[in-house]
NUTORDREN-400074 format. One record per residue: residue number from 1; residue in three letters; x negated, y, z negated of N, C-alpha, C, O in turn. Coordinates in nm, 3 decimals, padded with zeros to 5 digits. Layout:
+-------+-------+---------+---------+---------+---------+---------+---------+---------+---------+---------+---------+---------+---------+
| vexti | bavex |   neast |  nnorth |     nup |  caeast | canorth |    caup |   ceast |  cnorth |     cup |   oeast |  onorth |     oup |
+-------+-------+---------+---------+---------+---------+---------+---------+---------+---------+---------+---------+---------+---------+
|   NUM |   ALA |       X |       Y |       Z |       X |       Y |       Z |       X |       Y |       Z |       X |       Y |       Z |
...
+-------+-------+---------+---------+---------+---------+---------+---------+---------+---------+---------+---------+---------+---------+
This chain:
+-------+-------+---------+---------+---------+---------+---------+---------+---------+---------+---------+---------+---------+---------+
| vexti | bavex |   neast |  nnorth |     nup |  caeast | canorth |    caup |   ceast |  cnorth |     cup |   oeast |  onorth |     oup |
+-------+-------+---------+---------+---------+---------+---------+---------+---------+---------+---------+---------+---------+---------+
|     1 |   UNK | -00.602 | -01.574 | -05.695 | -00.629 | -01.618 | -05.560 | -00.616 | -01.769 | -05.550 | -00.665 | -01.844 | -05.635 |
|     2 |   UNK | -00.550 | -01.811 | -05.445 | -00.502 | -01.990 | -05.448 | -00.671 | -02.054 | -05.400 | -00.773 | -01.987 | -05.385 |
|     3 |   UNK | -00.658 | -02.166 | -05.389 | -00.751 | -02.206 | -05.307 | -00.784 | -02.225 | -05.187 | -00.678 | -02.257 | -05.132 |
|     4 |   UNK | -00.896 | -02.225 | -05.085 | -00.936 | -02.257 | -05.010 | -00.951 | -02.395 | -04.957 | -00.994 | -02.492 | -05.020 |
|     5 |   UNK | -00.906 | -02.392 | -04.819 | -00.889 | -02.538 | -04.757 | -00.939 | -02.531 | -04.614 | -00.892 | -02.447 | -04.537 |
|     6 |   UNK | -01.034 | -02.616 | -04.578 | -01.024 | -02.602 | -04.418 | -00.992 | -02.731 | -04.375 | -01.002 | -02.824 | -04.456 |
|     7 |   UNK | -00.942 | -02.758 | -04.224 | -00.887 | -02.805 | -04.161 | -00.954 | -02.812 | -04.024 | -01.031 | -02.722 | -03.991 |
|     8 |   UNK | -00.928 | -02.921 | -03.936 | -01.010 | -02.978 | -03.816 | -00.898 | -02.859 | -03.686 | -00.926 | -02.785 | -03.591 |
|     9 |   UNK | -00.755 | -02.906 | -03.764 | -00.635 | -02.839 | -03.681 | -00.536 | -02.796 | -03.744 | -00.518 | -02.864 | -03.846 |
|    10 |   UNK | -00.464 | -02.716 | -03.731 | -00.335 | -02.628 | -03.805 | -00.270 | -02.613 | -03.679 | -00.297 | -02.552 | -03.575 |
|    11 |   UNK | -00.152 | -02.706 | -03.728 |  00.001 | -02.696 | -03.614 |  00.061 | -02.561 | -03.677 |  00.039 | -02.517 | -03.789 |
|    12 |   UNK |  00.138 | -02.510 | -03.581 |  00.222 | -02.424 | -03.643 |  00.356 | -02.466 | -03.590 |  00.396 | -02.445 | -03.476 |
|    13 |   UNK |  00.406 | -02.514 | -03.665 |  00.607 | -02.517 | -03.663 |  00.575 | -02.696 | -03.686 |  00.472 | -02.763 | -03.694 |
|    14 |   UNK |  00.724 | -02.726 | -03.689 |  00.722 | -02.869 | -03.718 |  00.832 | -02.957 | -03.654 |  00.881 | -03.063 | -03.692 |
|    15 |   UNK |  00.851 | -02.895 | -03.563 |  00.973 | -02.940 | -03.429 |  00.900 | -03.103 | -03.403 |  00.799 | -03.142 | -03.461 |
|    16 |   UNK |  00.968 | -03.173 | -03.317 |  00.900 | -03.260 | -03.285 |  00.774 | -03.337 | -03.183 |  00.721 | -03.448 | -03.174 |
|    17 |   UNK |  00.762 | -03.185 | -03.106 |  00.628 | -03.171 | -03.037 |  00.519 | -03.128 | -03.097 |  00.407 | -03.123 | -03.045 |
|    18 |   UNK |  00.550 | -03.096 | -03.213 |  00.462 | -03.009 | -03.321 |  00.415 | -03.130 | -03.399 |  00.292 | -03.130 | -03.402 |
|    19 |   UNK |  00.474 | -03.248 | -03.472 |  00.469 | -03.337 | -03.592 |  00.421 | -03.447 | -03.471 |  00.386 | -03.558 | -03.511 |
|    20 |   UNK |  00.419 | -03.423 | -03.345 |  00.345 | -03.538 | -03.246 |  00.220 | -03.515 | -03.257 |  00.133 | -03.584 | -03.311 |
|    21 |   UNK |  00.207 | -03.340 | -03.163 |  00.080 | -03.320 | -03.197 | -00.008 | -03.352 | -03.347 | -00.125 | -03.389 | -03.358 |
|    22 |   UNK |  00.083 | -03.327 | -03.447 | -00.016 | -03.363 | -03.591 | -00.038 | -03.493 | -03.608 | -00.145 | -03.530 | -03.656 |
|    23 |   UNK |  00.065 | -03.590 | -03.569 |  00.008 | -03.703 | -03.665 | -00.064 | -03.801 | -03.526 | -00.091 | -03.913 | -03.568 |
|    24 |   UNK | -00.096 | -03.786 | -03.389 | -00.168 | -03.802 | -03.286 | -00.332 | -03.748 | -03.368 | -00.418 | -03.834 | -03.383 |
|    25 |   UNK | -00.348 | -03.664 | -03.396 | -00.460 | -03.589 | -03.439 | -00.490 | -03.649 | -03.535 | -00.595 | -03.714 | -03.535 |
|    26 |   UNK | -00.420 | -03.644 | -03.629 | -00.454 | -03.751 | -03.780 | -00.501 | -03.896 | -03.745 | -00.598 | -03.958 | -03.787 |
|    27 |   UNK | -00.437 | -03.919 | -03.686 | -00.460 | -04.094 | -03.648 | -00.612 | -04.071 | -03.515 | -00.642 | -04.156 | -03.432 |
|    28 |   UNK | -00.659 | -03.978 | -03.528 | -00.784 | -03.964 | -03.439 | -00.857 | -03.913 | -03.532 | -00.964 | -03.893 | -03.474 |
|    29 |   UNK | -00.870 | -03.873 | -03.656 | -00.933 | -03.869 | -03.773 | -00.937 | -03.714 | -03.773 | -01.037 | -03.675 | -03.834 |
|    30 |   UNK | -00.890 | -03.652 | -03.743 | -00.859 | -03.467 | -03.737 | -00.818 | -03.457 | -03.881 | -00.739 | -03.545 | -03.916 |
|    31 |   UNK | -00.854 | -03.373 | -03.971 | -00.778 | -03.308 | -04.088 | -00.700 | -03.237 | -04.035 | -00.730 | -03.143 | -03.961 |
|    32 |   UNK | -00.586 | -03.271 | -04.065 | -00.456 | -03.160 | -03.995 | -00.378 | -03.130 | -04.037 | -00.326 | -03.221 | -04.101 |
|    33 |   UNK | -00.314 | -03.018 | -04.043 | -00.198 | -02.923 | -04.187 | -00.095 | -02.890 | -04.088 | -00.113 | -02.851 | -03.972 |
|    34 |   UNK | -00.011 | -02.906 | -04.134 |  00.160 | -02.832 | -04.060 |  00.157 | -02.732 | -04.108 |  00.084 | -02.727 | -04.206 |
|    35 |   UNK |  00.219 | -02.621 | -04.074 |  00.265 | -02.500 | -04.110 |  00.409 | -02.488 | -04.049 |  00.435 | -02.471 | -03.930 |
|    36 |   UNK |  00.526 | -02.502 | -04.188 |  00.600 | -02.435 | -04.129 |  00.681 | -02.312 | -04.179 |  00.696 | -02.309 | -04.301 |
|    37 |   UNK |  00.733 | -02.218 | -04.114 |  00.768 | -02.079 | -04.181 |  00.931 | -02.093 | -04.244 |  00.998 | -01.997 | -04.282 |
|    38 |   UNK |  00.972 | -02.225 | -04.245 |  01.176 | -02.207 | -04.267 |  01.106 | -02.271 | -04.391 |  00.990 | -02.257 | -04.429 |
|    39 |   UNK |  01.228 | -02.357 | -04.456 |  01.223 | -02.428 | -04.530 |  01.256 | -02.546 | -04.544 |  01.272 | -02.615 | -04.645 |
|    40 |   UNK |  01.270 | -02.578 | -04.385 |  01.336 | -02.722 | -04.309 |  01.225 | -02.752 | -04.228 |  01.165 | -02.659 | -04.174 |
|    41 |   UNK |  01.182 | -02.895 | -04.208 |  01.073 | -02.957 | -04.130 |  01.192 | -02.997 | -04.049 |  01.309 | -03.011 | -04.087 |
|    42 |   UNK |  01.123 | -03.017 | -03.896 |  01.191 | -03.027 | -03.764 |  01.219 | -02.908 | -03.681 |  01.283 | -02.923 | -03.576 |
|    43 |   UNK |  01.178 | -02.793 | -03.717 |  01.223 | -02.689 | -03.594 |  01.317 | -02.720 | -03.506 |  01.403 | -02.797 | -03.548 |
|    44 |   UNK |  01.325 | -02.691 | -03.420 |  01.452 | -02.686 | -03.327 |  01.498 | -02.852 | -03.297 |  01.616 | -02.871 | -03.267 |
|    45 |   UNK |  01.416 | -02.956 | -03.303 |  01.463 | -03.104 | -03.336 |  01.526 | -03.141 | -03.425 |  01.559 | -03.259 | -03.437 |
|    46 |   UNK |  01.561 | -03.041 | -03.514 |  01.648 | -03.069 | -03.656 |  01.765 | -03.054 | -03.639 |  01.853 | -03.118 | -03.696 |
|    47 |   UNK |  01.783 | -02.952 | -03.541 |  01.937 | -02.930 | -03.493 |  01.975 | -03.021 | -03.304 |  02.080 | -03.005 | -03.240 |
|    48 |   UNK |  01.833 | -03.122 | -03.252 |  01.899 | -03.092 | -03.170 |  01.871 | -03.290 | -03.139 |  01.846 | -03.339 | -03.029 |
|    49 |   UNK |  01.884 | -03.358 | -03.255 |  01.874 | -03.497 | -03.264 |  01.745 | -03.525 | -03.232 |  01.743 | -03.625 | -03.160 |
|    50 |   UNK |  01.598 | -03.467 | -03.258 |  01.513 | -03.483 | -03.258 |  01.451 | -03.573 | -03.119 |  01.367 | -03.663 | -03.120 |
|    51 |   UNK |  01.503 | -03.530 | -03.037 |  01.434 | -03.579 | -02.892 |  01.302 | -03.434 | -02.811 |  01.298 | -03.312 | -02.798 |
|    52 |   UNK |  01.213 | -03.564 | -02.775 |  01.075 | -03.493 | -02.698 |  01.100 | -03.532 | -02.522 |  01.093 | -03.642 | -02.466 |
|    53 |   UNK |  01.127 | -03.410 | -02.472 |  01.121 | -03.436 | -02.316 |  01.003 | -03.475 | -02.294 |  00.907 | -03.398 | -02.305 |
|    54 |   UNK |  00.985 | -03.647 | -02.246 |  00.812 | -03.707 | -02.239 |  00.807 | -03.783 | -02.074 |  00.788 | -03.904 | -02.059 |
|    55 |   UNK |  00.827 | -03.686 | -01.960 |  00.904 | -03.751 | -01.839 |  00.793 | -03.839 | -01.763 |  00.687 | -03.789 | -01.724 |
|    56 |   UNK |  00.821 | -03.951 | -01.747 |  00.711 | -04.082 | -01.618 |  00.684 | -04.122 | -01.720 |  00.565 | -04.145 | -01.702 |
|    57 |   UNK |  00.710 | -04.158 | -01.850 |  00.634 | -04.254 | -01.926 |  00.729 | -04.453 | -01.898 |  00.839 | -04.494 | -01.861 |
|    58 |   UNK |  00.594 | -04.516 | -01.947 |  00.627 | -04.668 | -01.916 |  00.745 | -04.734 | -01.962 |  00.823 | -04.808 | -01.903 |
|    59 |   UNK |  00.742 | -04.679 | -02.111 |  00.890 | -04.680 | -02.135 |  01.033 | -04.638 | -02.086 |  01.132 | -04.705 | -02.119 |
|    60 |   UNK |  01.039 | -04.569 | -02.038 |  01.120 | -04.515 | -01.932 |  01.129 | -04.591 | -01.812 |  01.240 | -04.577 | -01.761 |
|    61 |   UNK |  01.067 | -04.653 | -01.758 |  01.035 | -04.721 | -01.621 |  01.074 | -04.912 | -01.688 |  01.119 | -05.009 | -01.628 |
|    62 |   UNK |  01.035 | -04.896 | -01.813 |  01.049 | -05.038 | -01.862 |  01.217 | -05.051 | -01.856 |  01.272 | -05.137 | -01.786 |
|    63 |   UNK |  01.286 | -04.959 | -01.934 |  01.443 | -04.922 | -01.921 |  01.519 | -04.910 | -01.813 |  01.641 | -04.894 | -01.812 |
|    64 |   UNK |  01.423 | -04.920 | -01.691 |  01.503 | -04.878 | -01.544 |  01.556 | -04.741 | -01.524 |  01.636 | -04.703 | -01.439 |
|    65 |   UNK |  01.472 | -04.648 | -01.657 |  01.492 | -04.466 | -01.584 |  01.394 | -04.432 | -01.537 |  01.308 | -04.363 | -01.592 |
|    66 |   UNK |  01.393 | -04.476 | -01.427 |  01.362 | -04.365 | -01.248 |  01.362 | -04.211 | -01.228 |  01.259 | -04.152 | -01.193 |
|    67 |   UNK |  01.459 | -04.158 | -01.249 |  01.510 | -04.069 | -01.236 |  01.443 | -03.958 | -01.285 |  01.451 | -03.856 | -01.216 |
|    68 |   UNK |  01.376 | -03.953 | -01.390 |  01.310 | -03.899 | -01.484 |  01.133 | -03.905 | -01.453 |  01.057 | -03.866 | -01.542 |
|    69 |   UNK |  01.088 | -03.948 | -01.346 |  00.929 | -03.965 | -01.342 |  00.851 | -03.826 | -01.293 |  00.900 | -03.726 | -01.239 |
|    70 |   UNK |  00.727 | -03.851 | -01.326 |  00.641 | -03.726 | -01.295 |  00.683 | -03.625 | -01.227 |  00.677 | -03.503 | -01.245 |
|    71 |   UNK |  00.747 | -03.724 | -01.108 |  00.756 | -03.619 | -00.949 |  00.885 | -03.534 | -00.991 |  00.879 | -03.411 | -00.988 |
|    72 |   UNK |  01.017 | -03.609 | -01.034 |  01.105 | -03.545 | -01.039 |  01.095 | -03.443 | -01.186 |  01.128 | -03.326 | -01.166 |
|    73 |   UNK |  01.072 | -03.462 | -01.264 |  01.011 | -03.352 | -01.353 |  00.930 | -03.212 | -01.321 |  00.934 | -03.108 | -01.386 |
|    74 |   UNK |  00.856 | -03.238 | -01.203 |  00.773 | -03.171 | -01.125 |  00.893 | -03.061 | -01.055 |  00.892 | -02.939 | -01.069 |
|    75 |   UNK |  00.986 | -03.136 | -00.982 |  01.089 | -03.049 | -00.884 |  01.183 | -03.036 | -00.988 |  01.273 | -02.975 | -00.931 |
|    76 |   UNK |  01.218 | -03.052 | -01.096 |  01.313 | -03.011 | -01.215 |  01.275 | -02.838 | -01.221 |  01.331 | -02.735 | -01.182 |
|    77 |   UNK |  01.109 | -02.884 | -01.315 |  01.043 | -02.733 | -01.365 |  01.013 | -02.625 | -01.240 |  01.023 | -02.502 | -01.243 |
|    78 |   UNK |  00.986 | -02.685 | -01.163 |  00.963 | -02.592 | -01.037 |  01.090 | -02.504 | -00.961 |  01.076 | -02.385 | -00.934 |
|    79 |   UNK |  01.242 | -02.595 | -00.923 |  01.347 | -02.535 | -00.921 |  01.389 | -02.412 | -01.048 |  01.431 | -02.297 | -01.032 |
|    80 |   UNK |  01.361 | -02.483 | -01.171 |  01.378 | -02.427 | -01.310 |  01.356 | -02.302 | -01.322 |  01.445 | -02.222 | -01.351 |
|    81 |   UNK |  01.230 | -02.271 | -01.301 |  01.100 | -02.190 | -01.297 |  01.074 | -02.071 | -01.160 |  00.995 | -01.977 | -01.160 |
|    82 |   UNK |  01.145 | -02.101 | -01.081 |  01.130 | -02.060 | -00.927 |  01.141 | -01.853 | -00.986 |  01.246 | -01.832 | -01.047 |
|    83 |   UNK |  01.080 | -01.768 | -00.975 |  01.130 | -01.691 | -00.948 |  01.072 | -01.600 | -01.101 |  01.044 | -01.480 | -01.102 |
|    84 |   UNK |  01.065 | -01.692 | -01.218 |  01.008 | -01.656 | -01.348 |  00.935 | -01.556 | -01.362 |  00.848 | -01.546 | -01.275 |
|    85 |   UNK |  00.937 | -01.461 | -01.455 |  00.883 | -01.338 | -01.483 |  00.840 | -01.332 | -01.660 |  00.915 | -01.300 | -01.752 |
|    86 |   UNK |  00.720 | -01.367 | -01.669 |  00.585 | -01.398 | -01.541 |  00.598 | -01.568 | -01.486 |  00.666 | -01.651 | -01.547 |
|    87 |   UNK |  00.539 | -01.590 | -01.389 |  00.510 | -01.667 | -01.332 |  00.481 | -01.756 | -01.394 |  00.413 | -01.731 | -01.493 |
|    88 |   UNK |  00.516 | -01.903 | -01.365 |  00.450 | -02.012 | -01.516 |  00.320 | -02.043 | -01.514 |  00.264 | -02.020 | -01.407 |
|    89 |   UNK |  00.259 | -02.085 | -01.593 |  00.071 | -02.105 | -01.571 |  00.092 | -02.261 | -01.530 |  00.139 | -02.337 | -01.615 |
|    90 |   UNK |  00.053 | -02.317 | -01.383 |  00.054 | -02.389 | -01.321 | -00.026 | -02.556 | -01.406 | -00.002 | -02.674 | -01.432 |
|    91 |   UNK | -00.112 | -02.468 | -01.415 | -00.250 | -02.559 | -01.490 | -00.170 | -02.646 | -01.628 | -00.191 | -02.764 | -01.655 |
|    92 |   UNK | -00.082 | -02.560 | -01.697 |  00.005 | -02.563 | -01.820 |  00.082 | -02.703 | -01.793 |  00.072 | -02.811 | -01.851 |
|    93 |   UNK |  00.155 | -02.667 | -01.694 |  00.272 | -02.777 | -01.627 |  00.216 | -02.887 | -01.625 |  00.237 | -02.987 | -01.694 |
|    94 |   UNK |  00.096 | -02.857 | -01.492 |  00.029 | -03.022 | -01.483 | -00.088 | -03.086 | -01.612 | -00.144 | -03.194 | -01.595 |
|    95 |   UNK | -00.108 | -03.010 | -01.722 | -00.131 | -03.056 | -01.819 | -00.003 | -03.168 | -01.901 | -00.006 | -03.288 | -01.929 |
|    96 |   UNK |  00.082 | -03.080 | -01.918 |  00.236 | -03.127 | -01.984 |  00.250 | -03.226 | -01.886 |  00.178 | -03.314 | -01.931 |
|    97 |   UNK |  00.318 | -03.288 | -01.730 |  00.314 | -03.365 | -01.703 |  00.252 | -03.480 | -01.673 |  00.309 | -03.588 | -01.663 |
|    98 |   UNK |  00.063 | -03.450 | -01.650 |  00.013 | -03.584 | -01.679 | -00.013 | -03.592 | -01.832 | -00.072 | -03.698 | -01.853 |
|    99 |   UNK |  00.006 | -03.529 | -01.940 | -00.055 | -03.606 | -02.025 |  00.090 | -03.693 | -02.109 |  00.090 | -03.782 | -02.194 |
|   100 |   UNK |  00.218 | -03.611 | -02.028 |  00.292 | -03.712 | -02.111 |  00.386 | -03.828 | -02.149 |  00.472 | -03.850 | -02.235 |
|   101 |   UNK |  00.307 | -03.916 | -02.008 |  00.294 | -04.096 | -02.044 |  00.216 | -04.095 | -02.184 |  00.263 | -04.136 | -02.290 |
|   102 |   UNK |  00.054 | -04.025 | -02.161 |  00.005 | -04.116 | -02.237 |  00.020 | -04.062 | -02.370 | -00.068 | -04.108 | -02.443 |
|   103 |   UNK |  00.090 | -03.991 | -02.424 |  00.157 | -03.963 | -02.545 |  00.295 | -04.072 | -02.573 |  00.313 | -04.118 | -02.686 |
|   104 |   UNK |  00.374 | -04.101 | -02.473 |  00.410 | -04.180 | -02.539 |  00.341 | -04.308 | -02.581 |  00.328 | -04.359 | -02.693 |
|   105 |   UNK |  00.299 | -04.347 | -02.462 |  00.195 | -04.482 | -02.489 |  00.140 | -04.454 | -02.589 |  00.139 | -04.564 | -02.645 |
|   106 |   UNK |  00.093 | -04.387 | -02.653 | -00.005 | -04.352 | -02.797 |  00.111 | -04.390 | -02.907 |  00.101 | -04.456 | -03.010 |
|   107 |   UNK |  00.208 | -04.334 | -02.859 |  00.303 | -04.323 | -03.015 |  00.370 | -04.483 | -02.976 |  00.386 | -04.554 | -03.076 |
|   108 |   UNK |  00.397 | -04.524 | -02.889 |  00.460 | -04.655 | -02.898 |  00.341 | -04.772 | -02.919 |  00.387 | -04.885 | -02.937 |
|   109 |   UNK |  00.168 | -04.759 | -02.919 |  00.042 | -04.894 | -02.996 |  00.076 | -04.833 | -03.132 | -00.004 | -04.888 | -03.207 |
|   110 |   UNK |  00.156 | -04.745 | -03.210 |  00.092 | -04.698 | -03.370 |  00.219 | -04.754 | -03.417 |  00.327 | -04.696 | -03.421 |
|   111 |   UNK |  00.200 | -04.844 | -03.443 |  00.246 | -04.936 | -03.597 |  00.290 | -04.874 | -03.696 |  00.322 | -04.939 | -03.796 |
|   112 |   UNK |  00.298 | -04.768 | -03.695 |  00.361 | -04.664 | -03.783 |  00.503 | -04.547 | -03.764 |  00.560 | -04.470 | -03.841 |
|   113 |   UNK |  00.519 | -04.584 | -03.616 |  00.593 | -04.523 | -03.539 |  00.770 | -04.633 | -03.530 |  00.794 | -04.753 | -03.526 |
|   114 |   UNK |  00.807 | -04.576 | -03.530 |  00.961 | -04.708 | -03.467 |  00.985 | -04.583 | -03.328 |  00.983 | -04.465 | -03.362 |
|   115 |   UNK |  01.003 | -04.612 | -03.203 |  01.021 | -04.611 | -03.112 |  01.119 | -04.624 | -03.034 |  01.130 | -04.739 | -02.994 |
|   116 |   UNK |  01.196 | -04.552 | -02.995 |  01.339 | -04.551 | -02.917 |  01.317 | -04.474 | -02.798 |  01.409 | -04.456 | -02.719 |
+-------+-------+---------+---------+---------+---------+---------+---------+---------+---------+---------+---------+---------+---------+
């Protein structure tokens, strides 16, 4: 029998919304374990140049992309979504869109991050 380990949080997969969520958590003092089931870290960011759709953040607005803010993200997923079976969980969305400025803002103060 291996050993026993506990943990504050266990990601599962290691895409790049996945390795945000972990090392966000770590750097908030969370014990936190990846889990991933391939044998490649990056999930679907491994094949797809490792970009996080993070829409209205400051950085974006610092660059002069407009185009991309809360609202229009809002009428992106909603056109997107129109009609979906099941229905999207509303609450879900407006979680994902306000919280993610301040995910980037988090990852662009950590000194540990390089930032593009």
């Amino acid at each position: 029998m291996g050993e026993t380990r506990e943990y504050d949080l266990a990601v599962v997969g290691s895409g790049g919304g996945a390795m945000t969520a972990a090392a966000l958590a770590a750097k908030a003092g969370l014990s936190t374990v990846v889990v991933e089931k391939t044998d490649r870290i990056g999930g679907t960011s491994a094949y797809s140049g490792g970009a996080c759709w993070l829409p209205g953040s400051q950085a974006q607005q610092r660059c002069g992309v407009t185009a991309d803010s809360t609202e229009s993200a809002r009428r992106y997923l909603d056109a997107l979504l129109e009609g979906a079976d099941p229905a999207p969980d509303a609450a879900r969305l407006d979680a994902f869109l306000g919280a993610a400025p301040a995910v980037v803002a988090a990852l662009e103060d950590d000194e540990l991050f390089e930032f593009e």
